[in-house]
C-alpha positions, 0 to 999 in steps of 0.5 A: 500500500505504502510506498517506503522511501528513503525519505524516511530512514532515519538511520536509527534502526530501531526507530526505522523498522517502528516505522516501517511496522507502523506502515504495515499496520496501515496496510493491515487496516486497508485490506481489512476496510476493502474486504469487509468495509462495504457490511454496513453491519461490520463497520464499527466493527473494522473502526473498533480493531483498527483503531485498537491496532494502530494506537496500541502500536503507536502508544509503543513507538511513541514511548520507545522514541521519547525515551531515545530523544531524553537518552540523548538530550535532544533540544525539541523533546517537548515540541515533539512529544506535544505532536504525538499526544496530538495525535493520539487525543485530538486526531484519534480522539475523534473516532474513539467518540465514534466507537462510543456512539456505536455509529460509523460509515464507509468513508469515516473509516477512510477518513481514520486510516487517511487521517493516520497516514497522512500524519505519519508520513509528514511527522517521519519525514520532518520531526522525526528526521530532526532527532537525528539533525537531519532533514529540512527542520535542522537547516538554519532559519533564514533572517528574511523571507522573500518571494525566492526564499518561499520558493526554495523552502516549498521545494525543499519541503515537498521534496523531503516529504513526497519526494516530488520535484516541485520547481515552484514559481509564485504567479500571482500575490493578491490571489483572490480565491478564483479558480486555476483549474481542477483544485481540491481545496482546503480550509484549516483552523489553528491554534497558537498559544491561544490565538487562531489563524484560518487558512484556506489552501489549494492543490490542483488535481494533477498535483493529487495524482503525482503525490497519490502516485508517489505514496500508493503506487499507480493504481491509486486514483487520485480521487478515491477516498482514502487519497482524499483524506491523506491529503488533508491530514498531510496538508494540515501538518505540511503547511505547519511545517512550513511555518516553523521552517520559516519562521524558527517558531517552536511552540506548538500549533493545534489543528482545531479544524480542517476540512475540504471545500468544493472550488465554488464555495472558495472565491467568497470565503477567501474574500470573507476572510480577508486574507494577510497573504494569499500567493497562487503558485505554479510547480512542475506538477501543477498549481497550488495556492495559500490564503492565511490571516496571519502574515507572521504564518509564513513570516512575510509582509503583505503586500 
């Protein structure tokens, strides 16, 4: 199911082989909702084992590398263990309410096992890849962000956790919620030290199936479900990531909502949110934009 990537190896063989377990567990939990997913009487059923399956594995990897991070003194030990009780609380946390409520459908199944995989895989490729002093976290935080500066640090960022080659280009500074094709938007609320910022972000379709690609392999349609939701919960944490990359911030920030947006509902809402920054941009892969009320976010002034 999961492509493995070098992207990912963090030369800790201990903690690599967790993660690639941590693969397998997901690939369990695919099979399963395939096979039996579609009985409507099983489903809460195929939530209840999954869930029970990748938390159980998750709570033993998560103790095993915080204890490895206080063994070697690492500065962003408490950052990271904040990620991972995230994880569990909040990004979990919703489905076991689900199990509790004894009702659940088809595509909250895909939501769970997209939500898990989609986390993981930017948590690999970026916190974790900083334990070691690796990976795009560990560069140093440039002085002044520019145009040129955000392009280098999207490429560098999509490169180290999709392992895409982007060539990123800004087309427009003003962008104002109009189309540029077939986009899958999304629109996230977080929470920083008590204060929010809303952020509505777009990925054209050709960008979905290279990445759907990249993870899955090339049967995976770039619009099936669990694609769909692996591409919110990485796109929730990427753009976080890319705030810390630019802006060296190290307190933590929380996802209070997140959610897909049909394109006819996004010119309106950016123009309601009125936005700090809002950039289109173009890649080798296909456009994508970002619309956020905070300029400290990405660190630039608004024009």
């Amino acid at each position: 199911m999961i492509q493995w990537s070098d992207n990912y190896i963090t030369g800790i063989t201990e903690i690599d082989e967790e993660h690639k377990k941590l693969f397998a567990v997901a690939a369990q939990i695919y099979d399963k909702v395939r096979s039996r997913g579609h009985d409507e009487k099983i489903q809460i059923f195929v939530l209840r084992e999954g869930l029970h399956y990748l938390n159980g594995y998750f709570d033993y990897h998560a103790a095993r590398e915080e204890a490895y991070m206080k063994k070697i003194g690492f500065k962003g030990y408490e950052l990271h263990e904040m990620q991972h009780d995230d994880f569990q609380s909040v990004q979990m946390g919703k489905y076991q309410k689900m199990l509790n409520s004894g009702s659940c459908s088809m595509d909250d199944i895909w939501d769970f096992l997209g939500n898990g995989i989609g986390w993981l895989l930017e948590h690999i490729a970026t916190a974790d890849m900083l334990i070691v002093g690796k990976g795009v976290h560990a560069a140093p935080v440039k002085p002044d962000v520019n145009i040129s500066v955000l392009e280098q640090t999207l490429d560098s960022l999509f490169a180290a956790t999709l392992n895409v080659k982007t060539n990123t280009h800004v087309v427009d500074q003003t962008y104002c919620g109009s189309p540029y094709g077939n986009v899958l938007y999304q629109m996230m609320v977080c929470e920083r030290e008590g204060a929010t910022n809303t952020l509505i972000a777009g990925i054209e379709r050709s960008f979905v199936a290279a990445v759907a690609n990249m993870l899955f392999g090339e049967r995976m349609k770039d619009d099936s479900a669990v694609v769909l939701h692996t591409v919110e919960a990485f796109g929730a944490q990427f753009w976080i990531s890319l705030h810390r990359m630019l802006t060296g911030d190290e307190a933590g920030i929380h996802v209070k909502e997140s959610k897909l947006l049909s394109g006819d509902d996004v010119s309106d809402l950016v123009k309601t949110m009125k936005p700090a920054i809002s950039i289109l941009f173009s890649s080798d892969v296909g456009k994508f934009s970002v619309s956020t009320t905070n300029p400290y976010f990405l660190n630039m002034t608004a024009n």
